[in-house]
C-alpha positions as CSV (number, residue, x, y, z in Angstrom):
1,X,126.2,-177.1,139.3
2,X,123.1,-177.0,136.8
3,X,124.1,-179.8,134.3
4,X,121.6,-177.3,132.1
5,X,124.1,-174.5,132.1
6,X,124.8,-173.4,128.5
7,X,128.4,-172.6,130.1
8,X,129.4,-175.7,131.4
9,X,132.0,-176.2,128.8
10,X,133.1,-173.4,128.6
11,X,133.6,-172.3,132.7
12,X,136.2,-172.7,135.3
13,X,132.9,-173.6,137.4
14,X,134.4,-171.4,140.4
15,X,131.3,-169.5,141.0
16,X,128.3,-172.6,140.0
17,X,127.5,-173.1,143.6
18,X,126.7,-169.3,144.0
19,X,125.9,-166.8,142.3
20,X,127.4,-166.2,139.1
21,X,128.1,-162.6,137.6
22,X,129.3,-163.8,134.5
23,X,126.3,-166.2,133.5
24,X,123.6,-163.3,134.9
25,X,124.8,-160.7,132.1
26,X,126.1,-163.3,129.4
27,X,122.2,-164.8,130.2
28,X,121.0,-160.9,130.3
29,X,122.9,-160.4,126.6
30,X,121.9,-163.2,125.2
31,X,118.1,-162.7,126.1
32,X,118.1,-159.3,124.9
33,X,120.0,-160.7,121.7
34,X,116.7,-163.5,121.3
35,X,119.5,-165.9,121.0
36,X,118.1,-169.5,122.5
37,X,120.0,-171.8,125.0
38,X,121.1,-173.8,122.1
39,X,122.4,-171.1,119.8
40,X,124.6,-170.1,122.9
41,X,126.6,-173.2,122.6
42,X,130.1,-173.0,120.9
43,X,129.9,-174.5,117.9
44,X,133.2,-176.3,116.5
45,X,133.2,-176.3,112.8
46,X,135.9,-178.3,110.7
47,X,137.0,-177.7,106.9
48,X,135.9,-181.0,104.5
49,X,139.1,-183.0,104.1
50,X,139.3,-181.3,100.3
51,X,140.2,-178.1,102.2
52,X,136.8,-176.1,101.3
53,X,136.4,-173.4,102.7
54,X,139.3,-173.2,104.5
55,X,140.1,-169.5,103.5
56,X,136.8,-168.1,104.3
57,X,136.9,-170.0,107.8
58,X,140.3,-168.3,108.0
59,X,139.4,-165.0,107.5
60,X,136.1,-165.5,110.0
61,X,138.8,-166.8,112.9
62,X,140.8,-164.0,112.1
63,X,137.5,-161.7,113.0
64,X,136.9,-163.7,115.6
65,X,140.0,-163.0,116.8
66,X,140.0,-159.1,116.6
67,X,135.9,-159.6,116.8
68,X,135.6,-156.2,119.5
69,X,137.7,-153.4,116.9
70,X,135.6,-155.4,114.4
71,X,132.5,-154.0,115.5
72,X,133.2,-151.3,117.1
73,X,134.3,-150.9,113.3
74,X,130.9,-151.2,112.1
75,X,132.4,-153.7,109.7
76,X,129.6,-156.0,107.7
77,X,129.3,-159.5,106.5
78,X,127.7,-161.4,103.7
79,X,127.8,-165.2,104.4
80,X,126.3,-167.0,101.6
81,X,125.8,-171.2,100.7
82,X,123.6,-173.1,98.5
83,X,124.2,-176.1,100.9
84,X,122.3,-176.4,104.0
85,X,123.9,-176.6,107.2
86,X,127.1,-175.7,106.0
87,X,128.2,-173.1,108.7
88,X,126.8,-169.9,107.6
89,X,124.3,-169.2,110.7
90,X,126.9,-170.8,113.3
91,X,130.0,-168.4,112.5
92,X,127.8,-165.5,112.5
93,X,126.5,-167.2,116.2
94,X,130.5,-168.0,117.2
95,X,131.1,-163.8,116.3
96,X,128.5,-162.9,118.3
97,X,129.5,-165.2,121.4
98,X,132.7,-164.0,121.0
99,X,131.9,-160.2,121.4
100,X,129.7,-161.1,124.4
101,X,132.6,-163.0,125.6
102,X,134.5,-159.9,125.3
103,X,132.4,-157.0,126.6
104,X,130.2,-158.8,129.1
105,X,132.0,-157.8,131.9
106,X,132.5,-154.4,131.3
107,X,129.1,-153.2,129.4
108,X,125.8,-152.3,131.0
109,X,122.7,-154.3,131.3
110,X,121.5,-153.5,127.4
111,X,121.1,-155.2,124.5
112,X,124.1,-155.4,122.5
113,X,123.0,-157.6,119.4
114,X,120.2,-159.2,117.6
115,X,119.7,-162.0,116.3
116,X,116.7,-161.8,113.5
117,X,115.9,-164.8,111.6
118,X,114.3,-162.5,108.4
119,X,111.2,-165.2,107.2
120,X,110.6,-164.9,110.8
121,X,110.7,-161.3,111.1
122,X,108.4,-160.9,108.2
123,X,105.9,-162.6,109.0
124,X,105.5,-161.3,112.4
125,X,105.6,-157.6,111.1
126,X,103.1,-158.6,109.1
127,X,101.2,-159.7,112.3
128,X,102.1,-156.6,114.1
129,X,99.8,-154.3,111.8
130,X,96.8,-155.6,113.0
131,X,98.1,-156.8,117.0
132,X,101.3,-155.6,118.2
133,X,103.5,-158.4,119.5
134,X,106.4,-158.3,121.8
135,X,108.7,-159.5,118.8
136,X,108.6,-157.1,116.4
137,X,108.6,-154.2,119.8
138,X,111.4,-155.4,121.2
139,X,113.7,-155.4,118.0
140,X,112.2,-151.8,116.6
141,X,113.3,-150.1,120.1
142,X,116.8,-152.0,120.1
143,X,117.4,-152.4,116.7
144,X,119.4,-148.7,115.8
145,X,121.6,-148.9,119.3
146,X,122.6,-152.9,119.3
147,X,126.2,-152.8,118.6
148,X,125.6,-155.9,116.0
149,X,123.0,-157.6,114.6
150,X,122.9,-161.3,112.7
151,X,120.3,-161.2,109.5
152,X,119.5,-164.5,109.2
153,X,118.5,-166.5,106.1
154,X,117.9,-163.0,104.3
155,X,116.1,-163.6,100.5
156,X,114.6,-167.0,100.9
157,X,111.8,-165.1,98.7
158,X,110.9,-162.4,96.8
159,X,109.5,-159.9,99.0
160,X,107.4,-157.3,98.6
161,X,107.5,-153.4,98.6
162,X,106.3,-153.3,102.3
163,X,108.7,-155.7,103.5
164,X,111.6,-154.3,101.7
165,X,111.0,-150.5,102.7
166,X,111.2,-151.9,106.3
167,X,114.1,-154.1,106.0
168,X,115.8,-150.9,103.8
169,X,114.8,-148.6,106.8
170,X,116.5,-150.7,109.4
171,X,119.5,-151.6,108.1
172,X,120.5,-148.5,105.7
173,X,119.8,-147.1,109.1
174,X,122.8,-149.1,110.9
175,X,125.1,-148.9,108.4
176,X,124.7,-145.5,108.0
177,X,125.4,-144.7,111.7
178,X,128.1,-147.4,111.2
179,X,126.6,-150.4,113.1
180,X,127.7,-153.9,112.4
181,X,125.2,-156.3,110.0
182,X,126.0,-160.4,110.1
183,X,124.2,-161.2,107.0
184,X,123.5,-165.2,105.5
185,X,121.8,-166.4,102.5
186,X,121.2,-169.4,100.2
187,X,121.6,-166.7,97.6
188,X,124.6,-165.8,95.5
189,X,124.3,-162.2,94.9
190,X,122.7,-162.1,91.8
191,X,119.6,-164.1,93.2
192,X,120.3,-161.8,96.1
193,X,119.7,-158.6,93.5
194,X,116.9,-160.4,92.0
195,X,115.3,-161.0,95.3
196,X,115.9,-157.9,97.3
197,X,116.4,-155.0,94.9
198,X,119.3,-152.6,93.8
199,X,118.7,-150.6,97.1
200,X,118.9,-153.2,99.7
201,X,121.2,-155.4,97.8
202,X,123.4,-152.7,97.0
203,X,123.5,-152.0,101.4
204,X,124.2,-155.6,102.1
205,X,127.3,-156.8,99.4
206,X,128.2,-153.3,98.7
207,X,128.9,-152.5,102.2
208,X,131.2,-155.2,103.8
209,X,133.0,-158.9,103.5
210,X,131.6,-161.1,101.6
211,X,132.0,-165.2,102.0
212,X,130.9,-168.1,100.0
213,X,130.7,-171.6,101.7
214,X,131.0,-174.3,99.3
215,X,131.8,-177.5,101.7
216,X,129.0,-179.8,102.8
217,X,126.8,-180.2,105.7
218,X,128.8,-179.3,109.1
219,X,125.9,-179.6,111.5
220,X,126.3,-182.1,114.1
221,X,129.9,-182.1,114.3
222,X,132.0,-181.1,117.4
Protein backbone atom coordinates (compact mmCIF):
# COMPACT_ATOMS: atom_id res chain seq x y z
CA UNK A 1 0.00 0.00 0.00
CA UNK A 2 1.18 3.70 -0.63
CA UNK A 3 1.57 4.95 3.00
CA UNK A 4 0.93 8.48 0.77
CA UNK A 5 -2.63 7.42 0.02
CA UNK A 6 -5.02 10.30 1.04
CA UNK A 7 -7.48 7.14 1.62
CA UNK A 8 -5.65 5.13 3.88
CA UNK A 9 -7.95 6.01 6.73
CA UNK A 10 -10.65 5.90 5.31
CA UNK A 11 -10.38 2.33 2.98
CA UNK A 12 -11.03 -1.34 3.55
CA UNK A 13 -7.50 -1.52 1.60
CA UNK A 14 -9.02 -4.54 -0.51
CA UNK A 15 -7.94 -3.17 -3.79
CA UNK A 16 -4.21 -1.19 -2.59
CA UNK A 17 -2.13 -3.83 -4.19
CA UNK A 18 -3.98 -3.33 -7.58
CA UNK A 19 -5.60 -1.13 -9.18
CA UNK A 20 -8.11 0.86 -7.48
CA UNK A 21 -11.35 2.18 -9.14
CA UNK A 22 -12.35 4.01 -6.34
CA UNK A 23 -9.09 6.18 -5.66
CA UNK A 24 -8.75 6.69 -9.83
CA UNK A 25 -12.19 8.76 -9.95
CA UNK A 26 -12.25 10.02 -6.21
CA UNK A 27 -8.33 11.23 -7.44
CA UNK A 28 -9.97 12.22 -10.99
CA UNK A 29 -12.78 14.41 -8.83
CA UNK A 30 -10.77 15.83 -6.67
CA UNK A 31 -8.22 17.06 -9.44
CA UNK A 32 -10.83 18.49 -11.46
CA UNK A 33 -12.27 20.08 -8.02
CA UNK A 34 -8.28 21.72 -7.50
CA UNK A 35 -8.75 20.25 -4.08
CA UNK A 36 -4.95 19.30 -2.73
CA UNK A 37 -3.97 15.93 -1.15
CA UNK A 38 -4.31 17.53 2.11
CA UNK A 39 -7.68 19.15 1.74
CA UNK A 40 -8.84 15.52 0.81
CA UNK A 41 -8.25 14.39 4.27
CA UNK A 42 -11.33 13.98 6.70
CA UNK A 43 -11.16 16.51 8.97
CA UNK A 44 -12.73 15.71 12.61
CA UNK A 45 -13.94 18.86 14.12
CA UNK A 46 -15.14 19.04 17.94
CA UNK A 47 -17.52 21.68 19.63
CA UNK A 48 -15.38 23.89 22.54
CA UNK A 49 -16.41 22.37 25.91
CA UNK A 50 -18.86 25.71 26.32
CA UNK A 51 -20.96 24.00 23.55
CA UNK A 52 -20.23 26.78 20.66
CA UNK A 53 -21.31 26.13 17.92
CA UNK A 54 -22.84 23.15 18.46
CA UNK A 55 -26.11 24.04 16.54
CA UNK A 56 -24.52 25.14 13.49
CA UNK A 57 -22.15 21.95 13.49
CA UNK A 58 -25.60 20.19 13.90
CA UNK A 59 -27.29 21.50 11.16
CA UNK A 60 -23.87 21.02 8.80
CA UNK A 61 -23.94 17.03 9.89
CA UNK A 62 -27.38 17.02 9.22
CA UNK A 63 -26.40 18.21 5.42
CA UNK A 64 -23.80 16.11 5.55
CA UNK A 65 -26.01 13.52 6.07
CA UNK A 66 -28.59 14.23 3.22
CA UNK A 67 -25.43 16.05 1.38
CA UNK A 68 -26.53 14.39 -2.40
CA UNK A 69 -30.63 15.78 -2.32
CA UNK A 70 -28.75 18.80 -0.88
CA UNK A 71 -27.15 19.62 -3.98
CA UNK A 72 -28.90 18.28 -6.34
CA UNK A 73 -31.21 20.94 -4.44
CA UNK A 74 -29.08 23.68 -5.46
CA UNK A 75 -29.21 24.63 -1.85
CA UNK A 76 -26.40 27.48 -0.69
CA UNK A 77 -24.30 28.27 2.24
CA UNK A 78 -22.93 31.24 4.08
CA UNK A 79 -20.20 30.11 6.65
CA UNK A 80 -18.91 33.06 8.36
CA UNK A 81 -16.18 33.58 11.68
CA UNK A 82 -14.13 36.39 12.81
CA UNK A 83 -11.75 33.61 14.39
CA UNK A 84 -9.28 31.92 12.30
CA UNK A 85 -9.16 28.34 11.96
CA UNK A 86 -12.34 27.85 13.46
CA UNK A 87 -13.93 25.33 10.96
CA UNK A 88 -15.49 27.33 8.28
CA UNK A 89 -13.21 26.16 5.12
CA UNK A 90 -13.11 22.39 6.62
CA UNK A 91 -17.04 21.69 6.70
CA UNK A 92 -17.43 23.24 3.42
CA UNK A 93 -14.24 20.55 2.43
CA UNK A 94 -16.09 17.60 4.70
CA UNK A 95 -19.56 18.48 2.30
CA UNK A 96 -17.74 18.23 -0.59
CA UNK A 97 -15.88 14.87 0.33
CA UNK A 98 -19.00 13.65 1.27
CA UNK A 99 -20.79 14.18 -2.12
CA UNK A 100 -17.68 12.70 -3.87
CA UNK A 101 -18.06 9.97 -1.47
CA UNK A 102 -21.54 9.59 -2.64
CA UNK A 103 -21.53 9.89 -6.45
CA UNK A 104 -18.03 8.76 -7.31
CA UNK A 105 -19.02 5.58 -8.30
CA UNK A 106 -21.75 6.24 -10.33
CA UNK A 107 -20.84 9.70 -12.23
CA UNK A 108 -18.70 10.15 -15.23
CA UNK A 109 -15.17 11.25 -15.48
CA UNK A 110 -16.12 15.31 -15.07
CA UNK A 111 -15.74 17.73 -12.77
CA UNK A 112 -18.30 17.88 -10.21
CA UNK A 113 -17.09 20.83 -7.79
CA UNK A 114 -14.75 23.57 -7.32
CA UNK A 115 -12.97 24.63 -4.89
CA UNK A 116 -11.94 28.51 -5.43
CA UNK A 117 -10.01 30.24 -2.84
CA UNK A 118 -11.49 34.06 -4.08
CA UNK A 119 -8.04 36.36 -3.06
CA UNK A 120 -6.63 33.71 -5.18
CA UNK A 121 -8.95 33.76 -7.94
CA UNK A 122 -8.62 37.49 -8.19
CA UNK A 123 -5.49 37.88 -8.54
CA UNK A 124 -5.00 35.39 -11.15
CA UNK A 125 -7.88 36.86 -13.26
CA UNK A 126 -6.22 39.80 -13.03
CA UNK A 127 -3.13 37.88 -14.52
CA UNK A 128 -5.22 36.29 -17.09
CA UNK A 129 -5.88 39.71 -19.09
CA UNK A 130 -2.58 40.03 -20.17
CA UNK A 131 -1.41 35.90 -20.24
CA UNK A 132 -4.02 33.35 -20.03
CA UNK A 133 -3.24 30.73 -17.31
CA UNK A 134 -4.46 27.30 -16.89
CA UNK A 135 -6.29 28.56 -13.58
CA UNK A 136 -8.61 30.88 -14.35
CA UNK A 137 -9.32 28.38 -17.97
CA UNK A 138 -10.06 25.55 -16.25
CA UNK A 139 -12.66 27.05 -13.71
CA UNK A 140 -14.46 29.45 -16.56
CA UNK A 141 -15.18 26.21 -18.75
CA UNK A 142 -16.27 24.12 -15.55
CA UNK A 143 -17.54 26.58 -13.45
CA UNK A 144 -21.66 26.76 -14.85
CA UNK A 145 -21.82 22.71 -14.98
CA UNK A 146 -19.92 21.71 -11.49
CA UNK A 147 -22.69 20.43 -9.40
CA UNK A 148 -21.04 22.58 -6.29
CA UNK A 149 -18.61 24.91 -5.81
CA UNK A 150 -16.78 26.10 -2.34
CA UNK A 151 -16.09 30.18 -2.38
CA UNK A 152 -13.47 30.49 -0.21
CA UNK A 153 -12.51 33.31 2.08
CA UNK A 154 -14.93 35.63 -0.06
CA UNK A 155 -14.64 39.68 1.08
CA UNK A 156 -11.21 39.69 2.61
CA UNK A 157 -11.22 43.23 0.65
CA UNK A 158 -13.00 45.66 -0.97
CA UNK A 159 -12.97 44.85 -4.48
CA UNK A 160 -13.38 46.54 -7.31
CA UNK A 161 -16.00 46.95 -10.22
CA UNK A 162 -14.09 44.51 -12.46
CA UNK A 163 -13.72 41.92 -9.87
CA UNK A 164 -17.22 42.07 -8.73
CA UNK A 165 -18.97 42.07 -12.27
CA UNK A 166 -17.05 38.72 -12.60
CA UNK A 167 -17.68 37.21 -9.35
CA UNK A 168 -21.61 38.50 -9.92
CA UNK A 169 -21.49 36.81 -13.40
CA UNK A 170 -20.44 33.45 -12.09
CA UNK A 171 -22.27 32.96 -9.31
CA UNK A 172 -25.77 34.76 -10.11
CA UNK A 173 -25.14 32.41 -13.00
CA UNK A 174 -25.20 29.13 -10.69
CA UNK A 175 -27.83 30.08 -8.59
CA UNK A 176 -29.85 31.09 -11.18
CA UNK A 177 -29.69 27.66 -12.95
CA UNK A 178 -29.92 26.35 -9.33
CA UNK A 179 -26.27 25.13 -8.73
CA UNK A 180 -25.03 24.74 -5.20
CA UNK A 181 -22.49 27.79 -3.65
CA UNK A 182 -20.33 26.85 -0.30
CA UNK A 183 -19.56 30.25 0.70
CA UNK A 184 -16.93 31.45 3.97
CA UNK A 185 -15.96 34.66 5.19
CA UNK A 186 -14.34 36.54 8.15
CA UNK A 187 -17.29 38.93 7.45
CA UNK A 188 -20.60 39.26 9.18
CA UNK A 189 -22.95 40.31 6.60
CA UNK A 190 -22.92 43.79 7.02
CA UNK A 191 -18.99 43.99 6.29
CA UNK A 192 -20.07 41.42 3.78
CA UNK A 193 -22.57 44.32 2.10
CA UNK A 194 -19.98 46.78 2.71
CA UNK A 195 -17.43 44.82 0.85
CA UNK A 196 -19.21 43.11 -1.93
CA UNK A 197 -22.24 45.33 -2.83
CA UNK A 198 -26.18 45.01 -2.61
CA UNK A 199 -25.99 42.82 -5.87
CA UNK A 200 -23.56 40.18 -4.87
CA UNK A 201 -24.31 40.27 -1.34
CA UNK A 202 -27.90 40.16 -1.84
CA UNK A 203 -26.95 36.45 -4.15
CA UNK A 204 -24.85 35.11 -1.37
CA UNK A 205 -27.07 35.62 2.19
CA UNK A 206 -30.17 36.13 0.40
CA UNK A 207 -30.05 32.89 -1.35
CA UNK A 208 -29.34 30.01 1.18
CA UNK A 209 -28.16 28.94 5.00
CA UNK A 210 -26.47 31.00 6.75
CA UNK A 211 -23.89 30.01 9.82
CA UNK A 212 -21.88 31.88 12.27
CA UNK A 213 -18.88 30.14 14.03
CA UNK A 214 -18.09 31.64 17.21
CA UNK A 215 -15.78 28.82 19.03
CA UNK A 216 -12.05 29.08 18.86
CA UNK A 217 -9.31 27.74 16.73
CA UNK A 218 -10.14 23.87 15.71
CA UNK A 219 -7.21 23.39 13.41
CA UNK A 220 -5.00 20.62 14.34
CA UNK A 221 -7.35 18.66 16.16
CA UNK A 222 -8.47 15.03 15.21
Amino acid sequence: MNEDCWLKNNCNRVDCDKFCMRYYKLNYLYNSALISDKQRQHLALRIDADGSDSEAFSQLKQIENNIEDFIKEGNNIYIYSKQAGCGKTSWTLRLIQAYFNKIWFKCSLSCKGLFINVPKFLLSLKDNLSEKNEYIEHIKENILDADVVIWDDIGTKVITSFESENLLSMIDARISSNKSNFFTSNLNEDELHEALGDRLYSRIVNSGLTFKFVGSDKRGVK
